[in-house]
Residue, then its C-alpha position, 0 to 999 in steps of 0.5 A: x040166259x045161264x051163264x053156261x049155257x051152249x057149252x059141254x061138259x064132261x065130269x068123271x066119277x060124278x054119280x055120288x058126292x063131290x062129282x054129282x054135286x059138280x054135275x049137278x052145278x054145272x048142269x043147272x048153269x046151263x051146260x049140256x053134261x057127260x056123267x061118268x060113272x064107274x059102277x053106280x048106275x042108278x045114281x048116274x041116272x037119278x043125278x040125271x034126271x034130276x038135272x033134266x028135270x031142272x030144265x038142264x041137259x045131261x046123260x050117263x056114261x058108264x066107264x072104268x077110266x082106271x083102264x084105257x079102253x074106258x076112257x076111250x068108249x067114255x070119249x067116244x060116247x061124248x063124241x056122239x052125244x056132243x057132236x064133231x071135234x072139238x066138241x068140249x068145253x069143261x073137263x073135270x077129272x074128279x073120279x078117285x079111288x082110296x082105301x078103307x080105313x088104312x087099308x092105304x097106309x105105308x105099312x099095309x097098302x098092297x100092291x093090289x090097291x096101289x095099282x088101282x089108286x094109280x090106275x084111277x088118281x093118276x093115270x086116268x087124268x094124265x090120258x083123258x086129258x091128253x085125249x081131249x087136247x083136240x077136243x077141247x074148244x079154244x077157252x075151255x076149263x079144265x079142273x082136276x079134284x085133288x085133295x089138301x092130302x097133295x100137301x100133307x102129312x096124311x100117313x093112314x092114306x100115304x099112297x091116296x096123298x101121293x096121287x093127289x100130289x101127282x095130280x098138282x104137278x099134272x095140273x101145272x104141266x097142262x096148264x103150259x101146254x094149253x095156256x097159248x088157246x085160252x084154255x086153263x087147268x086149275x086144280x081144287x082140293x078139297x079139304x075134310x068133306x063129308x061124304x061117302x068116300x070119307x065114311x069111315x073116318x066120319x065113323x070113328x067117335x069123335x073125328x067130325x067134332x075134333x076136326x070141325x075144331x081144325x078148321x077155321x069155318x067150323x064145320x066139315x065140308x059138303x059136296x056143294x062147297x066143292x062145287x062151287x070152287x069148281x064152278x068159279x073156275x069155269x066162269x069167264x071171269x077166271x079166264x086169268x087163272x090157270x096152273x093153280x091149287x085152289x084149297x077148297x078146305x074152310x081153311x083146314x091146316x092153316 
């Protein structure tokens, strides 16, 4: 039997990269899984039935969970399809918003663009997670993807690092308040990964090279090195660890 099979999952932003990675994982590990996007529909769907055709079991959500009223159709479609409450066991709050280029640096950031990376990065994980305390079974996992930025200097992305700073303090916070029903919050940051979200650094001449260098492993990041941290936290064996920052980086920034 997989390992996770008869649970539920709910992964948000996981139609492209590191989300559909994490669905994708999880699915194949037997659990039932939520894929929430926010406007990419034909990726939502092929990752799901990708996973059915696996022999695993998913659906597509589509949500803007940057506004409240997302976040509430996105639950309440979970609730249908996972059954009464409580009716989840994994949470990964993974959806996230950044800017292009520089476009998110303390000198040009606009009030505009700081709202949404608010509105998706920090808000939508602060509520969603308040919104599932009672759906959530006793034992379940929650992770949120952070970024090794939480921890950085990152001044080309100033207003993107500061979310993800927020998101380690959230971690911590939810992690005291479930801890006493055997549910743990962890979070994963991700160092240099390659993937769309990242695009317009692995453009620039030379930057996937210098920061292969950086890293101990010697390479950049995939989607599934993500996903496998995630994955580690959902397993039984992890019962024990909660309220942590798991740098999933190759070891970037040592």
């Amino acid at each position: 039997m997989a390992e996770l099979s008869g649970k539920t999952a709910l992964v948000t932003g996981a139609s492209r990269g590191i989300g559909a990675a994490i669905a994708r994982r999880l699915g194949a590990a037997g659990a039932h899984v939520a894929v929430n996007y926010a406007g990419s529909k034909d990726a939502a769907e092929t990752l799901v039935a990708e996973i059915i055709a696996d022999g695993g079991q998913a659906f597509a959500i589509q949500a803007d969970v940057g506004i409240m009223a997302g976040i509430t159709s996105m639950l309440a479609a979970c609730d249908m399809a996972f059954g009464g409450t409580p009716n989840l066991d994994i949470l990964v709050n993974n959806a996230g918003v950044g800017g292009e280029g520089d476009t998110g640096s303390l000198r040009k950031c606009d009030e505009e663009l700081f709202d949404r990376m608010i509105a998706v990065n920090q808000k939508a994980p602060h509520f969603i997670t308040q919104l599932c305390l009672d759906r959530l079974r006793d034992g379940g996992r929650i992770v949120n993807i952070g970024s090794l930025g939480g921890r950085s200097a990152l001044p080309p992305f100033a207003a993107y690092a500061a979310t993800k700073r927020a998101l380690q303090s959230l971690t911590m916070s939810t992690a005291v308040v479930v801890g006493p029903r055997g549910i743990t919050c962890n979070l994963v940051a991700p160092g240099a990964v390659d993937t769309e979200f990242n695009k317009t650094l692995s453009e620039k001449p030379g930057w996937a090279e210098a920061t292969s260098k950086l890293t101990p492993m010697k390479r950049l990041g995939v989607p599934e090195d993500i996903a496998g941290a995630v994955m580690m936290l959902c397993r039984d064996e992890a019962h024990w660890v909660t309220g942590q920052i798991v740098e999933a980086s190759g070891g970037l920034f040592l």
